[in-house]
mmCIF file as gemmi writes it, N, C-alpha and C atoms, coordinates in Angstrom:
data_model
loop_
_atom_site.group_PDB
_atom_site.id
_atom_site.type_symbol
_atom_site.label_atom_id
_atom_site.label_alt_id
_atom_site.label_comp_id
_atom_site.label_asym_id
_atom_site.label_entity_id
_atom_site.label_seq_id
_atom_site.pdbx_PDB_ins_code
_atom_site.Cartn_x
_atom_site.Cartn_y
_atom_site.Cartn_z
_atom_site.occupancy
_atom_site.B_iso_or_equiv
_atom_site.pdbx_formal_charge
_atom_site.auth_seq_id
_atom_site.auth_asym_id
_atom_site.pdbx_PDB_model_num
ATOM 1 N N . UNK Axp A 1 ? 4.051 23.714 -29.967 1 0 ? 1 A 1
ATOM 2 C CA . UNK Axp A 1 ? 3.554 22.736 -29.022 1 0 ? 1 A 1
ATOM 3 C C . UNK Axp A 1 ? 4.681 22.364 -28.053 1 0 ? 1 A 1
ATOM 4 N N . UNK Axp A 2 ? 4.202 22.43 -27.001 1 0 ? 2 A 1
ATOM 5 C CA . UNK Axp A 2 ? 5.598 22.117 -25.82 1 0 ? 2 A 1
ATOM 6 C C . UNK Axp A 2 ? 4.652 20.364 -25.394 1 0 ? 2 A 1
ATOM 7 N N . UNK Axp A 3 ? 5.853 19.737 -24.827 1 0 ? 3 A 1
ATOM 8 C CA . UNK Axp A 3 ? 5.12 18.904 -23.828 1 0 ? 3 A 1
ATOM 9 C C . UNK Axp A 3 ? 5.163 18.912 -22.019 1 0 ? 3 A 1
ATOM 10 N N . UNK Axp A 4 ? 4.304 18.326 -21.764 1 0 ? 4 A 1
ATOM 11 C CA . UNK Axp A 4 ? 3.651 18.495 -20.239 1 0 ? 4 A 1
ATOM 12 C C . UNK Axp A 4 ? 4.323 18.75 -19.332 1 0 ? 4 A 1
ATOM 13 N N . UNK Axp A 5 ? 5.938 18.085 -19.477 1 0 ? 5 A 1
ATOM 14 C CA . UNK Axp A 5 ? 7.036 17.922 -18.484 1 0 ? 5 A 1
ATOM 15 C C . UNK Axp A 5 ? 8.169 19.143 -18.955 1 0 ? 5 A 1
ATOM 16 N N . UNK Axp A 6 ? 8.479 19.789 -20.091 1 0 ? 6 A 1
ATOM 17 C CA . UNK Axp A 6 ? 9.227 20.714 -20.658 1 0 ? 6 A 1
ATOM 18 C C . UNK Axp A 6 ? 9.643 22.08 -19.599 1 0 ? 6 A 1
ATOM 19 N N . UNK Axp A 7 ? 10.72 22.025 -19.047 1 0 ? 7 A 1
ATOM 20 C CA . UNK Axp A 7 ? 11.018 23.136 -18.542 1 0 ? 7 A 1
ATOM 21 C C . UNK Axp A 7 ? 11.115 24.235 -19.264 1 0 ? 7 A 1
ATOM 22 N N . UNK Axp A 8 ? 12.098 24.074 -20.524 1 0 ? 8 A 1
ATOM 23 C CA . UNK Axp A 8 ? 12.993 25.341 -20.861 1 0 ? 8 A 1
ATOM 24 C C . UNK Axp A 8 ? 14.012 24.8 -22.111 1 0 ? 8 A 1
ATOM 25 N N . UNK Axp A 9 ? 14.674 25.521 -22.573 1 0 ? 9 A 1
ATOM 26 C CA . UNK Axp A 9 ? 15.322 24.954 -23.703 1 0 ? 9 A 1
ATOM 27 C C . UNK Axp A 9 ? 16.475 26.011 -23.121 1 0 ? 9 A 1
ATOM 28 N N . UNK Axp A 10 ? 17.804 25.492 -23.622 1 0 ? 10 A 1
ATOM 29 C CA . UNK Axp A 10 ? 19.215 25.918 -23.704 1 0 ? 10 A 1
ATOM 30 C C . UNK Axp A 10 ? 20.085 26.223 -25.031 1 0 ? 10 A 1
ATOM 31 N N . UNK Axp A 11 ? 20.298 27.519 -25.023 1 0 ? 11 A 1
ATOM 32 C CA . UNK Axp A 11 ? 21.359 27.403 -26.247 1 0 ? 11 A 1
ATOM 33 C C . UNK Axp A 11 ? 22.594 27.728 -25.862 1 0 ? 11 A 1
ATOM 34 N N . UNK Axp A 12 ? 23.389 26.526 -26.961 1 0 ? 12 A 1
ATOM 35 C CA . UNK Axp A 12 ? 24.876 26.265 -27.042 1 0 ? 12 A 1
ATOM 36 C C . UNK Axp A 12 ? 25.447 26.818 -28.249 1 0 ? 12 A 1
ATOM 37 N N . UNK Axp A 13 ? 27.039 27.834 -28.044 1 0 ? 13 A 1
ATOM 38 C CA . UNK Axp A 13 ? 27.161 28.401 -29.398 1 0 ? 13 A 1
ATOM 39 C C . UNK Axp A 13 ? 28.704 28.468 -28.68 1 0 ? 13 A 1
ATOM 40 N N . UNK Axp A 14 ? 29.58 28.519 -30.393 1 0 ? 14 A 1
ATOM 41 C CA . UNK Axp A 14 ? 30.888 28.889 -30.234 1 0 ? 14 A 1
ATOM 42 C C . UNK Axp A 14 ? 31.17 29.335 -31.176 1 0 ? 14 A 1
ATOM 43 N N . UNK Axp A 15 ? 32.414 29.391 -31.059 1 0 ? 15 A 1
ATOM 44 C CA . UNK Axp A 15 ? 33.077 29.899 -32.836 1 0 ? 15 A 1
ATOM 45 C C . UNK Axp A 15 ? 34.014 28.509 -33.922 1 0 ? 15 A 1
ATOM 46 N N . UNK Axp A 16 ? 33.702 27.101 -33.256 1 0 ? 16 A 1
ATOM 47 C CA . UNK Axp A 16 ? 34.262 26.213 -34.258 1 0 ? 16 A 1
ATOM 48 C C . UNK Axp A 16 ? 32.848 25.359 -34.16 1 0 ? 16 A 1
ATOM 49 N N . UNK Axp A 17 ? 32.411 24.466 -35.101 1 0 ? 17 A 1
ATOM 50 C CA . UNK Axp A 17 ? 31.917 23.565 -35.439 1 0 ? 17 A 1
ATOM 51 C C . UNK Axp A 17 ? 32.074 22.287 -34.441 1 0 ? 17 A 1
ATOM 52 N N . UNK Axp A 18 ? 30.989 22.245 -34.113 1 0 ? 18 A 1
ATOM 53 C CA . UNK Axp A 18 ? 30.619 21.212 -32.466 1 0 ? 18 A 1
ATOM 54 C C . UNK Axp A 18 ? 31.317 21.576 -31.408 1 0 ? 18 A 1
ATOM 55 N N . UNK Axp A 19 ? 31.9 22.999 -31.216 1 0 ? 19 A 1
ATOM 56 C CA . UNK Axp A 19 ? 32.614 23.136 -30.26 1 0 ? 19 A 1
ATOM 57 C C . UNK Axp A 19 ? 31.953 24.07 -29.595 1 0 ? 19 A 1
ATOM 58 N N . UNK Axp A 20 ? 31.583 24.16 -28.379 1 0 ? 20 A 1
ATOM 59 C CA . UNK Axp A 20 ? 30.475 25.55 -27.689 1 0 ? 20 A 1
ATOM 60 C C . UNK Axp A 20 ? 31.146 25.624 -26.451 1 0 ? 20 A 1
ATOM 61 N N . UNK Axp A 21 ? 31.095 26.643 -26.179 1 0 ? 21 A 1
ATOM 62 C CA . UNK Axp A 21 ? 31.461 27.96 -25.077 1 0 ? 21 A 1
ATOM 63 C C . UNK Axp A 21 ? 30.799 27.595 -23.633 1 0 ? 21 A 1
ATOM 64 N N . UNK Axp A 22 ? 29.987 26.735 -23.649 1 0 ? 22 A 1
ATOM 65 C CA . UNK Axp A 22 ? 29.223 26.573 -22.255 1 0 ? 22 A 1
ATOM 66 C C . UNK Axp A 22 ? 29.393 24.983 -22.49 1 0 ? 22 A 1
ATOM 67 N N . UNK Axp A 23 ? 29.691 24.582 -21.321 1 0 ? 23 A 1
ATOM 68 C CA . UNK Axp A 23 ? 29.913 23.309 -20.683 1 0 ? 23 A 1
ATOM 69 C C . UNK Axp A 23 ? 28.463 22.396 -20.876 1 0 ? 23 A 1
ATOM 70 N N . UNK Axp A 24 ? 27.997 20.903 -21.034 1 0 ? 24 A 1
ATOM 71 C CA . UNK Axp A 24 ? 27.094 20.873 -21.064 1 0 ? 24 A 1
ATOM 72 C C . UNK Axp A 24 ? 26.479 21.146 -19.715 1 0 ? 24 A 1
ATOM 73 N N . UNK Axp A 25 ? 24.816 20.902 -20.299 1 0 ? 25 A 1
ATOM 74 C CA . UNK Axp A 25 ? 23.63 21.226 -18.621 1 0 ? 25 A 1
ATOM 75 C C . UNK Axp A 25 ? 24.297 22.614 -18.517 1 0 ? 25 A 1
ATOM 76 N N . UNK Axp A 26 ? 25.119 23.719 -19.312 1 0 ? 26 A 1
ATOM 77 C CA . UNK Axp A 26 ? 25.303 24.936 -18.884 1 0 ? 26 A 1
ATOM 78 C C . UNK Axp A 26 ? 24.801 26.132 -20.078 1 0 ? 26 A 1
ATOM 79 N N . UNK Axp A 27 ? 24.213 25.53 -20.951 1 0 ? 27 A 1
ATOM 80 C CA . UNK Axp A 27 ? 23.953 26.413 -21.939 1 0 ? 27 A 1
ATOM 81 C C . UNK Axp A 27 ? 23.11 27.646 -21.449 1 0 ? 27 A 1
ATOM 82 N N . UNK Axp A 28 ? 22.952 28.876 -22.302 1 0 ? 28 A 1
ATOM 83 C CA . UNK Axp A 28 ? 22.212 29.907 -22.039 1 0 ? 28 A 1
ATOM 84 C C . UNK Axp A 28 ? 20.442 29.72 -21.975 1 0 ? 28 A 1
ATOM 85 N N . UNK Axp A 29 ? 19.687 29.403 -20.519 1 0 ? 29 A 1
ATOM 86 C CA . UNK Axp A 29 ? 18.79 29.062 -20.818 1 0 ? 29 A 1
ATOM 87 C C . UNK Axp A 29 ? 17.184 30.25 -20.752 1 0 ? 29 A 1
ATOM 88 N N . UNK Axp A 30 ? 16.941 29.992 -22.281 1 0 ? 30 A 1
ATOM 89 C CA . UNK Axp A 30 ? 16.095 30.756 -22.563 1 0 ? 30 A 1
ATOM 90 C C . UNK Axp A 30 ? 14.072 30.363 -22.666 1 0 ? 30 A 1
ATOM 91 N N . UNK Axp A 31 ? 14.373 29.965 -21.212 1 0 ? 31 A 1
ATOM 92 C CA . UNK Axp A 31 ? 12.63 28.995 -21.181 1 0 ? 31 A 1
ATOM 93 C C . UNK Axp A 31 ? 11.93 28.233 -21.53 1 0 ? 31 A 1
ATOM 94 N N . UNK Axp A 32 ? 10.905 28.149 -21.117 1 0 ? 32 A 1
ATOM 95 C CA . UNK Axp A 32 ? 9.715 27.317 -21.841 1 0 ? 32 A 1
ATOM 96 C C . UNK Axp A 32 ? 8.684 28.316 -22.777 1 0 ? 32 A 1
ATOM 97 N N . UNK Axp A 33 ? 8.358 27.624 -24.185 1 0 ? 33 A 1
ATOM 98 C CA . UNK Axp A 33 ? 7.945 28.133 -24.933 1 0 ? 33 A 1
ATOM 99 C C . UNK Axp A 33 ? 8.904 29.028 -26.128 1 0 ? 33 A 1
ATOM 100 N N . UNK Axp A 34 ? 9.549 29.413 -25.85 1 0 ? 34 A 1
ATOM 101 C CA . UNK Axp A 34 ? 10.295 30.532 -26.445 1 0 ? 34 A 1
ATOM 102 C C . UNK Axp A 34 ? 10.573 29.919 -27.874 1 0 ? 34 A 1
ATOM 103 N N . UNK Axp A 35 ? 10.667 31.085 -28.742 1 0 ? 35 A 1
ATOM 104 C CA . UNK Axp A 35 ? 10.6 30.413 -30.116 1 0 ? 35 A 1
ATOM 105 C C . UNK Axp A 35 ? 11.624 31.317 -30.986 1 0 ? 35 A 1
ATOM 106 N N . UNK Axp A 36 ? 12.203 31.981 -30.172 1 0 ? 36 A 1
ATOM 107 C CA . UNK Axp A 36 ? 13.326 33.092 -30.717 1 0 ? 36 A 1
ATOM 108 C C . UNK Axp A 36 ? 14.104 33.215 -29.676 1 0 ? 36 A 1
ATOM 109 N N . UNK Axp A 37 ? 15.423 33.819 -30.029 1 0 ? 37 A 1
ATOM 110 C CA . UNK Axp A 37 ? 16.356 33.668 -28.812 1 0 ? 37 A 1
ATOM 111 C C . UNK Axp A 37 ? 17.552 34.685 -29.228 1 0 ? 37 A 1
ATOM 112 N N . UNK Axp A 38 ? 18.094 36.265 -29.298 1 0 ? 38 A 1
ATOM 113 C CA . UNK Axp A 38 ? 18.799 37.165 -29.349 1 0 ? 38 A 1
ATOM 114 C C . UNK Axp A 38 ? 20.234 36.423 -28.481 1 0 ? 38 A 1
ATOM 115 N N . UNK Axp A 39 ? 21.514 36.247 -28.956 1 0 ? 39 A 1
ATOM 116 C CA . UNK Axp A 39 ? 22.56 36.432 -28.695 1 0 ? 39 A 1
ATOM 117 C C . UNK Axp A 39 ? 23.367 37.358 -28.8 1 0 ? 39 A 1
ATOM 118 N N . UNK Axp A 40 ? 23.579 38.187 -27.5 1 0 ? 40 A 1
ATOM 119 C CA . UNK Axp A 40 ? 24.481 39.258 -28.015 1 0 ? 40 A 1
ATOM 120 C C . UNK Axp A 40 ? 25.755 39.099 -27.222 1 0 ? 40 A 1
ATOM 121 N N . UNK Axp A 41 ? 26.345 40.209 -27.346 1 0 ? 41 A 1
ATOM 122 C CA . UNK Axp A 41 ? 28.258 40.451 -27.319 1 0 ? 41 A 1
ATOM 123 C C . UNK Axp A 41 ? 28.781 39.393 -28.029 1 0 ? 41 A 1
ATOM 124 N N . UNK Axp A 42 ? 28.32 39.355 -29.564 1 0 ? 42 A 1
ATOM 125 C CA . UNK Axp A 42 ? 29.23 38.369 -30.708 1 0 ? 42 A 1
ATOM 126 C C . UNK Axp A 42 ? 30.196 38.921 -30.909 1 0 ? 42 A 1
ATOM 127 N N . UNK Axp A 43 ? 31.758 38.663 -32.01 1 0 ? 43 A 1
ATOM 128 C CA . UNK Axp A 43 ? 32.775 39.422 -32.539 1 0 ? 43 A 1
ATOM 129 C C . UNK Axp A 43 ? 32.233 39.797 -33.601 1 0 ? 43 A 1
ATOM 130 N N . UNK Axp A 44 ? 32.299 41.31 -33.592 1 0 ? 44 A 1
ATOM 131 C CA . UNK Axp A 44 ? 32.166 41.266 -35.516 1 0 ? 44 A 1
ATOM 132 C C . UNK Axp A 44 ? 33.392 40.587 -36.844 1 0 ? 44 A 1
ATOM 133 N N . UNK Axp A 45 ? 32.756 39.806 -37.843 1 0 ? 45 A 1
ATOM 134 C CA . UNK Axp A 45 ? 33.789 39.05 -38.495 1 0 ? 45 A 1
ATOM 135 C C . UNK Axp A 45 ? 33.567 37.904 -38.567 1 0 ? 45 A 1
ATOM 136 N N . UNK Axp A 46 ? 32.877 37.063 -36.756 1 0 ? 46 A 1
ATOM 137 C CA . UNK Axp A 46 ? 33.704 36.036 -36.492 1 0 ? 46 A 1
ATOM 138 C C . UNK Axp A 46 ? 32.236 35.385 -37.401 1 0 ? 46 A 1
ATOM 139 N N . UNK Axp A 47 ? 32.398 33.747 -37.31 1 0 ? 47 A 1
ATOM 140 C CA . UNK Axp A 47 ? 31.699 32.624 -37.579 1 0 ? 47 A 1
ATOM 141 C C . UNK Axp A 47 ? 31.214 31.831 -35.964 1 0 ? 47 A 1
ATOM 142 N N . UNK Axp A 48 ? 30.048 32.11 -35.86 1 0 ? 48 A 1
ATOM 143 C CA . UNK Axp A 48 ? 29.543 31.271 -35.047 1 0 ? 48 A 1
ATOM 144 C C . UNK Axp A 48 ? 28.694 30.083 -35.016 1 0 ? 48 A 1
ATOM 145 N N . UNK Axp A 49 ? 28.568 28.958 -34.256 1 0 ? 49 A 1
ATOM 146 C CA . UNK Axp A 49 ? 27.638 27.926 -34.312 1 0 ? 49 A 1
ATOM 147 C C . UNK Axp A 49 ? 27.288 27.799 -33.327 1 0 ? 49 A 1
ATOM 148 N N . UNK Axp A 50 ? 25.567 27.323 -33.857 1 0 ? 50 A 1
ATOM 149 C CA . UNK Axp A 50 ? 24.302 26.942 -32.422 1 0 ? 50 A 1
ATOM 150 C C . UNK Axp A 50 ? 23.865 25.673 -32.591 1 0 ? 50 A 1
ATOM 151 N N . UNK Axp A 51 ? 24.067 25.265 -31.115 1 0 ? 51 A 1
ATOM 152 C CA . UNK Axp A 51 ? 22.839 24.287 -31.409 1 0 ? 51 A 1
ATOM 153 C C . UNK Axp A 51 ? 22 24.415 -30.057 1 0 ? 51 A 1
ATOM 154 N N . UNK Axp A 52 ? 20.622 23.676 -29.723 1 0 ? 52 A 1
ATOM 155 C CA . UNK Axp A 52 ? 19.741 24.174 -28.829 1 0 ? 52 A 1
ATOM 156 C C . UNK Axp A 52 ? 19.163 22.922 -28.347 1 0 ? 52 A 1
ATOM 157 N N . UNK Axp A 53 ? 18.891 22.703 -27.264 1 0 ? 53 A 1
ATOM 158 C CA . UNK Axp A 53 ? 18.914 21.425 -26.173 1 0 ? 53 A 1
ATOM 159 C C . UNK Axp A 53 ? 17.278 21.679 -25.384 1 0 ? 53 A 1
ATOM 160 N N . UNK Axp A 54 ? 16.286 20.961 -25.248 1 0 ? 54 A 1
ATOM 161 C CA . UNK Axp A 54 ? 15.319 21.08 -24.61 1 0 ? 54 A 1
ATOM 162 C C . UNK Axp A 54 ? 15.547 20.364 -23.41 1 0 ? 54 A 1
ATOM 163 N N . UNK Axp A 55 ? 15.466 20.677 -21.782 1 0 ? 55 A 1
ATOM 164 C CA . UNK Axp A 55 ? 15.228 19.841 -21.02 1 0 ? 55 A 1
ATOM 165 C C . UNK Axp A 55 ? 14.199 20.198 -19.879 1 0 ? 55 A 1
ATOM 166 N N . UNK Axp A 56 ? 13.977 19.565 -19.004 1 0 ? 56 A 1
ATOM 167 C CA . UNK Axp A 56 ? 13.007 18.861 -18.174 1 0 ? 56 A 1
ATOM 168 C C . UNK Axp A 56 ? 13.204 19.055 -16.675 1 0 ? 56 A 1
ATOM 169 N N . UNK Axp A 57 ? 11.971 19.321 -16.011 1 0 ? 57 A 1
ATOM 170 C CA . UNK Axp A 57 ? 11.842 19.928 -14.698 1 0 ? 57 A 1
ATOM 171 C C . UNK Axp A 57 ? 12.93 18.962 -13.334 1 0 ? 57 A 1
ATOM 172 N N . UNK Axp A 58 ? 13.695 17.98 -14.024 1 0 ? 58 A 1
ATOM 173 C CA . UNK Axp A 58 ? 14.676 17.239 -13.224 1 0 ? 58 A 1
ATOM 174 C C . UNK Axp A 58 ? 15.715 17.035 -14.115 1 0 ? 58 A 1
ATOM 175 N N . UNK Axp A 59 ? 16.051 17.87 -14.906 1 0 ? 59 A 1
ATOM 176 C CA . UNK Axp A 59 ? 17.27 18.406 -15.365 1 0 ? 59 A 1
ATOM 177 C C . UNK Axp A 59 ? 17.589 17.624 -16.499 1 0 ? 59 A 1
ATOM 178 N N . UNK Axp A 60 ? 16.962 16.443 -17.004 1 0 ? 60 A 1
ATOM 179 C CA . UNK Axp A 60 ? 17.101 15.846 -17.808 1 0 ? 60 A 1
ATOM 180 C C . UNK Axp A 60 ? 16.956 16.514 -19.411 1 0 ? 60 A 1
ATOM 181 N N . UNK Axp A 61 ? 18.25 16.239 -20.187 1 0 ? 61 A 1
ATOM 182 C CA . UNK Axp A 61 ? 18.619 17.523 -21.389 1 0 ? 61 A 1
ATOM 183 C C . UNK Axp A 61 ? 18.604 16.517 -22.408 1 0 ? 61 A 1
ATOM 184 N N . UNK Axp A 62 ? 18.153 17.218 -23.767 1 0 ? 62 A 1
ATOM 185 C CA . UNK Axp A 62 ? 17.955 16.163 -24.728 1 0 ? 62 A 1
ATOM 186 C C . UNK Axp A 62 ? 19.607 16.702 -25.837 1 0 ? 62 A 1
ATOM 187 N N . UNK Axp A 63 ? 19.553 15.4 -26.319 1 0 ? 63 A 1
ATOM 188 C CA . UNK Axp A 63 ? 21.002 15.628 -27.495 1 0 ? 63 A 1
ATOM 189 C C . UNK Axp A 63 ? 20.741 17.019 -28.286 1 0 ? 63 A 1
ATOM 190 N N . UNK Axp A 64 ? 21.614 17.713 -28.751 1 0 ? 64 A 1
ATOM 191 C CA . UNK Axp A 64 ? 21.859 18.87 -29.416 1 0 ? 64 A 1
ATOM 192 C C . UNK Axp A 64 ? 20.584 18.41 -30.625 1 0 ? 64 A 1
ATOM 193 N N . UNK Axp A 65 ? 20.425 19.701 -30.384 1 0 ? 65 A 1
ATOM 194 C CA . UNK Axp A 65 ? 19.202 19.788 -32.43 1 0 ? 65 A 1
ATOM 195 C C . UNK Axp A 65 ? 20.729 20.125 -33.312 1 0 ? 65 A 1
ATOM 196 N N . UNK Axp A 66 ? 20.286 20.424 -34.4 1 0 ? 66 A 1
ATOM 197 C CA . UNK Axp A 66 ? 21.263 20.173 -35.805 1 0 ? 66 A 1
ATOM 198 C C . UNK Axp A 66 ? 21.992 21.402 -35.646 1 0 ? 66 A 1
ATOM 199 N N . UNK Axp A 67 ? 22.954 21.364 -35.447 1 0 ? 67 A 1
ATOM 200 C CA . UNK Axp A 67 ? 23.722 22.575 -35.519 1 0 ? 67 A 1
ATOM 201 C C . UNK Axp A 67 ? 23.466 23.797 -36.911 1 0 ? 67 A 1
ATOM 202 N N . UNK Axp A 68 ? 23.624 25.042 -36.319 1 0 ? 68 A 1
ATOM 203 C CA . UNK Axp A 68 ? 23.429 25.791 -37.972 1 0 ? 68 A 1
ATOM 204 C C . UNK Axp A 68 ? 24.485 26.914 -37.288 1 0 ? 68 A 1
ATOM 205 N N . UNK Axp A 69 ? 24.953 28.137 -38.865 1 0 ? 69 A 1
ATOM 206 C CA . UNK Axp A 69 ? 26.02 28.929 -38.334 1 0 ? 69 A 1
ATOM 207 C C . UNK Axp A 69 ? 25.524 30.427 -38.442 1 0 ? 69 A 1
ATOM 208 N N . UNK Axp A 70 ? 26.12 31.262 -38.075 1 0 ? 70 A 1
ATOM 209 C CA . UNK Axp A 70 ? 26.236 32.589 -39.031 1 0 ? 70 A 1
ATOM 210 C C . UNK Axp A 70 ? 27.585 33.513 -38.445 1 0 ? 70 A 1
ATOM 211 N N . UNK Axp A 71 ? 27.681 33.996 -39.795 1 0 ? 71 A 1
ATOM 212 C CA . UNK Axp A 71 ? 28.941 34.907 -39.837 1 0 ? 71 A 1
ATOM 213 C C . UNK Axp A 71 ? 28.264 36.187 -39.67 1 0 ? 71 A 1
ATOM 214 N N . UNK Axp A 72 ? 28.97 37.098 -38.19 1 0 ? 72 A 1
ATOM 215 C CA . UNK Axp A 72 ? 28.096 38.015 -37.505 1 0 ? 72 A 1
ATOM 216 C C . UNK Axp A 72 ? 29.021 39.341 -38.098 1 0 ? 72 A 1
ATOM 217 N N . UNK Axp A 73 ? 28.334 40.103 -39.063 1 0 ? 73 A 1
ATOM 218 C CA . UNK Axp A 73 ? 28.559 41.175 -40.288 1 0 ? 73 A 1
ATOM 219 C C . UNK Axp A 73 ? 29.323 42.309 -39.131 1 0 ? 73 A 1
């Protein structure tokens, strides 16, 4: 379920814990609706963390969802 005003959602990822690679309002943005989201050119080895931001057709971005990790084999 999206709501009425929902542009698009953004994902934020790095390699330390609350620390991400894109500035905020700069995350990788992967639309409206989308319910899966492929990150590629990871390190192999490393440990990464996401978290993912919904915002709104006047740019307005909501606080990070819960961060989660994975160690990319």
């Amino acid at each position: 379920m999206t709501a009425p005003n929902l542009h698009g959602y953004r994902v934020y990822y790095g390699t330390f814990a609350g620390t991400y690679l894109q500035s905020p309002g700069q995350g990788v943005p992967v639309g409206n609706g989308a319910t899966t989201y492929q990150v590629t050119g990871l390190s192999t080895g490393a440990t990464y963390y996401f978290v993912v931001t919904a915002y709104d057709m006047q740019g307005n971005e909501s606080p990070y969802s819960n961060e989660v990790f994975k160690v990319i084999p």
